[in-house]
C-alpha positions as CSV (number, residue, x, y, z in Angstrom):
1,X,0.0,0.0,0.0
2,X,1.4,3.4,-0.7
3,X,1.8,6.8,1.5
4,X,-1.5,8.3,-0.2
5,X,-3.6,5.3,0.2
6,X,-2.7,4.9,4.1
7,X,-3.4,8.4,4.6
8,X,-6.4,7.9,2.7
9,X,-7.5,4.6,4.3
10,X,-7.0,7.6,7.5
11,X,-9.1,9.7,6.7
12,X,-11.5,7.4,6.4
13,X,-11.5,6.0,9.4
14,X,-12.0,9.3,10.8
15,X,-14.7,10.4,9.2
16,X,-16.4,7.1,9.8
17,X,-20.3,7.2,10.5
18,X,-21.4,5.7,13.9
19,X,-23.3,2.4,14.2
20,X,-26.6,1.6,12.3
21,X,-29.9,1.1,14.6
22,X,-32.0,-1.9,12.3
23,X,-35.3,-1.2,14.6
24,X,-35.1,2.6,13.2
25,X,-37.4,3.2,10.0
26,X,-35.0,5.0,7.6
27,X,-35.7,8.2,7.8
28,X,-34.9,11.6,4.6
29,X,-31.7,12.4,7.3
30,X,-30.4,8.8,7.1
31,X,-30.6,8.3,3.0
32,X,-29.0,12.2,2.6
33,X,-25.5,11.7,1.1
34,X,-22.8,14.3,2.6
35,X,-21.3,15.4,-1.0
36,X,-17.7,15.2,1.2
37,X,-18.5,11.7,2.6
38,X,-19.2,10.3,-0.9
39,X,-16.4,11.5,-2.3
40,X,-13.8,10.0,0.5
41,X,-16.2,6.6,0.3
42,X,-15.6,6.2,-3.6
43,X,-11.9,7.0,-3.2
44,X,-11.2,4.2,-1.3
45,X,-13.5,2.2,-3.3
46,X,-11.7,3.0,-6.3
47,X,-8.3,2.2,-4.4
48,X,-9.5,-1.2,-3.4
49,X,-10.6,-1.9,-6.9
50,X,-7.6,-1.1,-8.8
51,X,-5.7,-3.0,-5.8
52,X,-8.0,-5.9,-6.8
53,X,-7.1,-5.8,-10.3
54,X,-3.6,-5.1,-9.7
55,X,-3.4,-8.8,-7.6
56,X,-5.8,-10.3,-10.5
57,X,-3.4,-9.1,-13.4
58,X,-0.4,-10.4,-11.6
59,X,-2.4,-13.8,-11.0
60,X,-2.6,-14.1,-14.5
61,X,-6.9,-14.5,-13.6
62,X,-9.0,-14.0,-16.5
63,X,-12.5,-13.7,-14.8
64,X,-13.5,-10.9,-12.5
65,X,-13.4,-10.7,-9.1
66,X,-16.3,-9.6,-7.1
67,X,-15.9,-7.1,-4.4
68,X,-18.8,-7.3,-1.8
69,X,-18.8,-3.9,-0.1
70,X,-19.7,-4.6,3.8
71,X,-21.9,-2.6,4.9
72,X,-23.0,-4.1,8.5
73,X,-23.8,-1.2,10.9
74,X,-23.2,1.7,8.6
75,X,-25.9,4.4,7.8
76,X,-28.0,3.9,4.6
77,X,-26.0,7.3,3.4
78,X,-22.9,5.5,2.8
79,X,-24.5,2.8,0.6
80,X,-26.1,5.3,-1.6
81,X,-23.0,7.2,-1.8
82,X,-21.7,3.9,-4.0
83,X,-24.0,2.6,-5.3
84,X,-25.7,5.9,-6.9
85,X,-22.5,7.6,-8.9
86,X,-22.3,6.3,-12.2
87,X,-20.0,5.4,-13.4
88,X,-18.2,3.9,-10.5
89,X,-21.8,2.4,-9.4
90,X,-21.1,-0.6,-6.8
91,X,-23.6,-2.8,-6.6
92,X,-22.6,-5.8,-4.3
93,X,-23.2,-4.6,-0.8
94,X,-22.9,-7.2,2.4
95,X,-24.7,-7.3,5.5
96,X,-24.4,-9.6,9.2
97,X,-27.4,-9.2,10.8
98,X,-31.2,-10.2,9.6
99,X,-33.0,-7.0,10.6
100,X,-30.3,-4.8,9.6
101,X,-30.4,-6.0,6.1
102,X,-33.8,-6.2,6.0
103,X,-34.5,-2.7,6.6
104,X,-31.9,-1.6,4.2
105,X,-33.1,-3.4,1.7
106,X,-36.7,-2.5,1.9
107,X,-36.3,1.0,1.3
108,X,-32.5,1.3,-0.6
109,X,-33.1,1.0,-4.5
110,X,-33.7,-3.0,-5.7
111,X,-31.1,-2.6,-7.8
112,X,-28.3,-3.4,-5.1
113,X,-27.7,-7.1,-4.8
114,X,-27.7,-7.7,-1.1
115,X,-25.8,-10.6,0.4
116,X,-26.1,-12.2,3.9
117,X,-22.7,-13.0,5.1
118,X,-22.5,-13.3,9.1
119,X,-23.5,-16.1,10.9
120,X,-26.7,-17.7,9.9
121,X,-29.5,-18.9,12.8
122,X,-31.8,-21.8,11.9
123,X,-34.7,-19.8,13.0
124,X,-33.8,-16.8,10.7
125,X,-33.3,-18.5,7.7
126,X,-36.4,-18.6,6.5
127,X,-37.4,-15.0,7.2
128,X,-33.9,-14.3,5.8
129,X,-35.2,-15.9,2.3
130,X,-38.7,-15.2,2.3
131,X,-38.9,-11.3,3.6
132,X,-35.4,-9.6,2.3
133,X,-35.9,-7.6,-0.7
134,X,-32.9,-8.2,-3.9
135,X,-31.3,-10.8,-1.6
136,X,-28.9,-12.2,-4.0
137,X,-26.7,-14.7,-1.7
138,X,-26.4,-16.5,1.3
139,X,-22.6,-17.4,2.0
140,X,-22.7,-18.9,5.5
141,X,-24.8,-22.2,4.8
142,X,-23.0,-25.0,6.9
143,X,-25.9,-27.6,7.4
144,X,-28.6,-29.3,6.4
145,X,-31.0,-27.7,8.5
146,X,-30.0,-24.5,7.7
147,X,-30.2,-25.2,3.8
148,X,-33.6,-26.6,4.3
149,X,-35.0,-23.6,6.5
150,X,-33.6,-21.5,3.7
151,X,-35.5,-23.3,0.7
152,X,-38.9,-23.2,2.6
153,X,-38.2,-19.3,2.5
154,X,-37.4,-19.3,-1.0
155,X,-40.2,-21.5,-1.9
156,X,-43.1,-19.5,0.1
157,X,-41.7,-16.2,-1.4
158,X,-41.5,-17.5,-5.1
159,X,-45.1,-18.8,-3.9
160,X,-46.5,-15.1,-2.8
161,X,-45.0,-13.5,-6.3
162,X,-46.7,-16.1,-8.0
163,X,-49.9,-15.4,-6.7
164,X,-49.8,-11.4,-6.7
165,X,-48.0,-11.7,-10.6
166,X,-48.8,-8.0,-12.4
167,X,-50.6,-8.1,-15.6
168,X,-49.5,-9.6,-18.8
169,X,-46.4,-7.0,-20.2
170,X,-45.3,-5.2,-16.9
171,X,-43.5,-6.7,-14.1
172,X,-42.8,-5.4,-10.7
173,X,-39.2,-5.2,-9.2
174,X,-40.5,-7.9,-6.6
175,X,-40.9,-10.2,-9.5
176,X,-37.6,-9.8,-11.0
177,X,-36.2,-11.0,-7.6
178,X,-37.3,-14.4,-8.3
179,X,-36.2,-14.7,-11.9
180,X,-33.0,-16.4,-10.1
181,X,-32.6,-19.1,-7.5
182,X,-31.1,-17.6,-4.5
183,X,-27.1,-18.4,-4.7
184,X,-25.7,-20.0,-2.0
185,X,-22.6,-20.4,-0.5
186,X,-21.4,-23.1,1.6
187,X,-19.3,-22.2,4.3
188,X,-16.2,-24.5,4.9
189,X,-14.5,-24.1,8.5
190,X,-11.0,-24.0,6.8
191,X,-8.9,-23.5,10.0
192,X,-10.7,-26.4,12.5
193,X,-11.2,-23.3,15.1
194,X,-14.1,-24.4,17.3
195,X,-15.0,-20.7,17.4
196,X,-15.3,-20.6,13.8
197,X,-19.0,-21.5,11.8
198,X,-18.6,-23.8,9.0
199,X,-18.8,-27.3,8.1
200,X,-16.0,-29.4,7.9
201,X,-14.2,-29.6,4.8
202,X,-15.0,-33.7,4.7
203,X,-18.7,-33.0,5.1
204,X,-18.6,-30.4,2.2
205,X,-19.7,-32.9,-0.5
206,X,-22.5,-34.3,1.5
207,X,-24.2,-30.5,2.1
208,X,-23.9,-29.6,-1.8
209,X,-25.6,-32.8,-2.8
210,X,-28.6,-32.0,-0.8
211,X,-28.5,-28.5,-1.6
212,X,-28.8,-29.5,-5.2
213,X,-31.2,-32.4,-5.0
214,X,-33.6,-31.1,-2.3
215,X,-33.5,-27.2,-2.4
216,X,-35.2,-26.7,-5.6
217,X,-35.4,-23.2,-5.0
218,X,-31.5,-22.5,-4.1
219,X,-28.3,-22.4,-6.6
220,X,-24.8,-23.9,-5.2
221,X,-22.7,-21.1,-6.2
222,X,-20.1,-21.8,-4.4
223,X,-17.9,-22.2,-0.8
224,X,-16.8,-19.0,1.4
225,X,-14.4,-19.6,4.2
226,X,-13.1,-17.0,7.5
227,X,-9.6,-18.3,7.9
228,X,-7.5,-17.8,10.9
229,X,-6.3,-14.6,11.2
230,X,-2.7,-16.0,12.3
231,X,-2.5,-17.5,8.9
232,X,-3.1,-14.2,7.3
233,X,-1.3,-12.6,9.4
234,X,1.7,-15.1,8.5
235,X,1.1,-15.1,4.8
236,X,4.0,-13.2,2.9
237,X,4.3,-13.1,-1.2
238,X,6.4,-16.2,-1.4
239,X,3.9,-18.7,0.7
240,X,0.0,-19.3,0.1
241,X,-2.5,-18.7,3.1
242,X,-3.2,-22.3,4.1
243,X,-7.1,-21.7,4.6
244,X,-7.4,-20.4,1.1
245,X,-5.1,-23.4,-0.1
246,X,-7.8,-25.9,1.6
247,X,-11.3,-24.1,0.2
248,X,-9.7,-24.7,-3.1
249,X,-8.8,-28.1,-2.4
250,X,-12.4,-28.2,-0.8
251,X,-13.8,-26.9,-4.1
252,X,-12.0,-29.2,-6.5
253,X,-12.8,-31.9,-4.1
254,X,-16.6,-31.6,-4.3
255,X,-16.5,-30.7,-8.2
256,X,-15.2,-33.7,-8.8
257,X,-17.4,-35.9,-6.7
258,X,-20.4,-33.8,-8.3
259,X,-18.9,-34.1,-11.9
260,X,-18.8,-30.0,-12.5
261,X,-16.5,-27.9,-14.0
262,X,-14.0,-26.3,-11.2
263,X,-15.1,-22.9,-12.7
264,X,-19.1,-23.7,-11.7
265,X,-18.1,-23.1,-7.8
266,X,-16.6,-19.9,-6.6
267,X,-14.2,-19.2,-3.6
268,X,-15.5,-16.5,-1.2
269,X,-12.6,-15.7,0.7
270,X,-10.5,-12.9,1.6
271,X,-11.0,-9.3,4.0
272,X,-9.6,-6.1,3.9
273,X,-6.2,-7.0,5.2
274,X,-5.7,-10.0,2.6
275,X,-8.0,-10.0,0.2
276,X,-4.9,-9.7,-2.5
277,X,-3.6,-12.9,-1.3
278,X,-6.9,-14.5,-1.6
279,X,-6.9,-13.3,-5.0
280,X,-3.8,-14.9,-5.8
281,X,-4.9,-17.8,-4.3
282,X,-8.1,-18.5,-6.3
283,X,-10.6,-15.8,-4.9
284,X,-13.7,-14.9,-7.2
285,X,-15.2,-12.8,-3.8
286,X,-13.6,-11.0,-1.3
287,X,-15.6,-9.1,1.4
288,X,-14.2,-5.2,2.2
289,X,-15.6,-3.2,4.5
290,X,-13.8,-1.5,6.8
291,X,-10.8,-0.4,4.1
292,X,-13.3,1.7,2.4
293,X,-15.9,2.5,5.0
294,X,-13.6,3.0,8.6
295,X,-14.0,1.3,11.4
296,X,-17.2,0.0,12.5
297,X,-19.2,1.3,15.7
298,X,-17.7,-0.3,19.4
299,X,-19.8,-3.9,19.9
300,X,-22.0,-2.6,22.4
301,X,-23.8,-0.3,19.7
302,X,-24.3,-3.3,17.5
303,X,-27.5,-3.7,16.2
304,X,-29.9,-6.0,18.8
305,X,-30.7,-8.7,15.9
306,X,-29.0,-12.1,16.3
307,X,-27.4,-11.1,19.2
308,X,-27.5,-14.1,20.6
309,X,-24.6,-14.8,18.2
310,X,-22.6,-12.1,18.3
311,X,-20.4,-13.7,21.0
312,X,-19.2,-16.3,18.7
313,X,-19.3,-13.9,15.9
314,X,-16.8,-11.5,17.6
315,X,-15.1,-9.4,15.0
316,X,-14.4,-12.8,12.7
317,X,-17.7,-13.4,10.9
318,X,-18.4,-11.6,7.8
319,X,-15.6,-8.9,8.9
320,X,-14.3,-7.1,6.2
């Protein structure tokens, strides 16, 4: 990273926005974009993105890499700020907590594609499906249960569309959202840390099959791993971060046994302090939040929803 991007990356954390009540209805104040906020917000945006391409070039990678912009427990401001300036528009934007996301998404324009990355509850999975506007993927599936909650949301939703379908040549924005199968992701707990969510990488297989056979309403897109942040911290440029070295093995694994093409499952992996090695490892995702939006709010702000797993969360889950 340079001088002008650290004292960039500065800046921004300064000027970060304090944390994000989801039980608050968004209000004019709340979607009002500071003309000097914006501009800091798609500075490091456009920082990230050329570092992203940089690492992809000098991969040798040929398809694009997705940057999810984390959004968890920042104002509805900042998100606009991205996602309306053409033509920088960003349009993948991630979120941790049910409610939080739910809100967003309700009232921020349908064209953002909203994932769910933080730790997923059985007994929110099928609100998660079945009441979040533009949700486009779920990367933190690690169980049958889960993967099953998830389809009965997807299938009552696709059911309620269905049944409140406009007339014949116009088609509402709730419609389009069901055009897709929701993607999923399957989340492999690369490092064996018991504080870690994920399913082991021996079970991996197992999960996809019944994803594919018995969620008729869900699309295996792919695996998304939170590695340990020693072995990030111990990457350098001549060695490979070993949790990104075992989602790929993961992935090849499982498209063999499934008989697909390597290229039909992504890797979600990588944050905003390696998401360059995770690109030179494989990545197709990487999750940035706090690069490009400063640092989040103190965890006693957090946002009430889930917190019943917010202990085992801690900053790992979904962190950008």
């Amino acid at each position: 990273m340079t001088r002008n991007d650290s004292e960039m990356s500065h800046n921004i954390h300064n000027q970060a926005s304090t944390g994000y009540d989801a039980h608050t209805s968004l209000s004019e104040d709340m979607l009002k974009v500071n003309p000097q906020r914006q501009a800091q917000l798609l500075e490091a945006a456009t920082t990230v993105s050329s570092r992203i391409n940089t690492a992809k070039n000098a991969a040798a990678r040929q398809r694009d890499v997705r940057l999810i912009l984390v959004s968890k427990l920042k104002p509805p401001s900042d998100i606009l700020a991205l996602h309306n300036h053409a033509p920088q528009t960003h349009t993948h934007f991630g979120e941790n907590y049910v409610q939080e996301l739910q809100t967003k998404a309700k009232q921020l324009p349908k064209t953002i594609k909203w994932h769910f990355i933080g730790g997923l509850q059985s007994n929110k999975c099928k609100t998660l499906a079945n009441d979040t506007d533009a949700l486009w993927c779920v990367s933190s599936v690690d169980s049958v249960k889960k993967a099953n909650e998830l389809e009965k949301g997807r299938a009552a939703r696709a059911q309620k569309t269905t049944s409140s379908a406009p007339s014949e040549g116009s088609q509402s924005e709730q419609a389009k959202d069901h055009e897709e199968r929701l993607r999923i992701h399957v989340q492999i707990n690369t490092s064996g840390e018991e504080s870690k969510s994920g399913v082991e990488p021996h079970n991996a297989t197992g999960l996809c099959k019944h994803i594919i056979d018995s969620c008729p309403h869900l699309r295996l897109a792919g695996f998304m791993t939170i590695g340990a942040i020693a072995r990030s911290q111990a990457t350098t440029a001549e060695t490979e971060n070993e949790d990104f070295v075992k989602l790929r093995e993961v992935r090849d694994r499982v498209a063999t046994d499934l008989n697909w093409k390597q290229d039909d499952l992504e890797l979600s992996m990588g944050m905003s302090n390696d998401f360059e090695s995770a690109i030179q490892a494989g990545a197709d995702e990487v999750r940035v939040g706090s690069t490009i939006f400063g640092e989040r709010a103190a965890k006693g702000s957090r946002v009430p929803d889930d917190k019943g797993q917010q202990a085992k969360e801690g900053v790992e889950q979904g962190k950008g």
